[in-house]
N, C-alpha and C positions, 0 to 999 in steps of 0.2 A: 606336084611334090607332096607327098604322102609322110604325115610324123608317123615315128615309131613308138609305141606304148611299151614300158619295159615293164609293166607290171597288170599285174588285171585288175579291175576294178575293187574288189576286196581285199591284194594286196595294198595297194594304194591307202587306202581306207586305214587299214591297219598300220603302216607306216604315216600317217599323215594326224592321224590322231594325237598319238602320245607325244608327238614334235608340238600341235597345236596345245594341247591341253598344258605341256613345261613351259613355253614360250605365258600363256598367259596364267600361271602360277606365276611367274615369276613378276610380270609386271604386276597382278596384283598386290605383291607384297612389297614395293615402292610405293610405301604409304606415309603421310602428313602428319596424320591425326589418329590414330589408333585405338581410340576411346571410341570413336565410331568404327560398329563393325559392315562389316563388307555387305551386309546386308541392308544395313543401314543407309550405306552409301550407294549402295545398287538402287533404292527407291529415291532416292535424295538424285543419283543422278537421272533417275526416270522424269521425274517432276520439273527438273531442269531442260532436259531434252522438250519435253513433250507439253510442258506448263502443267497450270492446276487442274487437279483431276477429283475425282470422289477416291476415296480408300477401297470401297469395292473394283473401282475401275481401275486401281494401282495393283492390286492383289492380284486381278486376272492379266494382268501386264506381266508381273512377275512372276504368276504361276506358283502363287501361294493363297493359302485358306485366307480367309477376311478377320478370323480371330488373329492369326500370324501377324497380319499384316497390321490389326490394329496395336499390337503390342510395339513393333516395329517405328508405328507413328506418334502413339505415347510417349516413348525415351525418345525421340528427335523432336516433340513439341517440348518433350520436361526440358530440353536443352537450349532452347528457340532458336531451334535450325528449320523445325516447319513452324505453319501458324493455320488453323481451321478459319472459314469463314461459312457462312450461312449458303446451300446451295439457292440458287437462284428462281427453280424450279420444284423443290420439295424440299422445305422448310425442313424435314425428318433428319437430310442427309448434309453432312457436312463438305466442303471442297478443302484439298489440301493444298499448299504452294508453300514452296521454299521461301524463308528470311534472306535479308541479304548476306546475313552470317552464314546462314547455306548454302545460298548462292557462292558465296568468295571461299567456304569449305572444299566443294566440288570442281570447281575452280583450280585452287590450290595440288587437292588430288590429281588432276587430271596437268596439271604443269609438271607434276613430278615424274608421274609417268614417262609424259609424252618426254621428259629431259633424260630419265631411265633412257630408254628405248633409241632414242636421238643417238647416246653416249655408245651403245653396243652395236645400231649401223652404223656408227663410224668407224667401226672396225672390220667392214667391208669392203671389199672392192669396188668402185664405182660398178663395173658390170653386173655384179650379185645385187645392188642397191636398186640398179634398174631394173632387174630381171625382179625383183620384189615387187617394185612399182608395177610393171603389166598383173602381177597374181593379185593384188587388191580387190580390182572388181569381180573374179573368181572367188574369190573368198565372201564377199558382199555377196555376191547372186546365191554360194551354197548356203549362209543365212537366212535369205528369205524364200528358198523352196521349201 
C-alpha cells in the first residue's frame, strides 16, 4: 500500500510554515507575567530544562552574542529570578541557575500555555486530536535534524 503525496516537498514546506509559526505566535502570547520578556523567559526556561549553565554556555544555547545574553541575565538576577554562583572550575566564570521564584515563574508560564492550548484541542474532533498525537514525533525529529 503506497501513500499518496499531494504536494512536493517545497509546497509542503511552504504551507506548513506559516500554520506552524500562527500556532506558536499564538501560544506565546498566553502569558502570566509580562514584565518578563520572551526573551527573558526563553533563557529562564533554558536554565530550567537543562540546569545551571555558564552565560556563555546559555548564549550559544540560544544563539545569541554573550553581551546579549549578559544583559538578558542582569534584569533576571536584578529581579531574583536567576542567582550567579562561583564556577567550580574557573574561578573567572560565573554559573547561572534559576531562583525558586523562577523556577514557579516558568512554571506558571508553561501552565498557562499548556491550559491555552488544552482549551483549543478541545475543540477538536477526537480523530483530528489523534491524528495530532502520531505528528508529535514528526515534528520532534524535523527539530533536531
Amino acid at each position: 500500500m503506497s501513500a499518496t503525496v499531494r504536494a512536493t516537498t517545497p509546497e509542503l514546506a511552504a504551507e506548513l510554515r506559516p500554520a506552524l509559526l500562527r500556532l506558536t505566535r499564538l501560544i506565546r502570547i498566553q502569558r502570566v507575567d509580562v514584565s518578563v520578556t520572551l526573551t527573558q523567559l526563553s533563557a529562564m526556561s533554558i536554565l530550567d530544562s537543562r540546569g545551571p549553565m555558564s552565560a556563555g554556555e546559555l548564549a550559544a544555547y540560544e544563539r545569541v552574542q554573550p553581551p546579549s545574553m549578559t544583559k538578558v541575565l542582569a534584569n533576571l538576577e536584578e529581579r531574583r529570578l536567576v542567582e550567579r554562583s562561583v564556577h567550580p572550575n574557573d574561578k573567572r566564570q560565573a554559573i547561572i541557575a534559576l531562583t525558586g521564584a523562577g523556577r514557579e515563574l516558568v512554571a506558571s508560564e508553561r501552565r498557562s500555555r499548556d491550559a491555552w492550548l488544552a482549551r483549543q484541542l478541545s475543540e477538536l474532533s477526537l480523530e483530528d486530536r489523534m491524528l495530532l498525537e502520531k505528528v508529535i514525533p514528526l515534528l520532534n525529529r524535523l527539530a533536531e535534524i
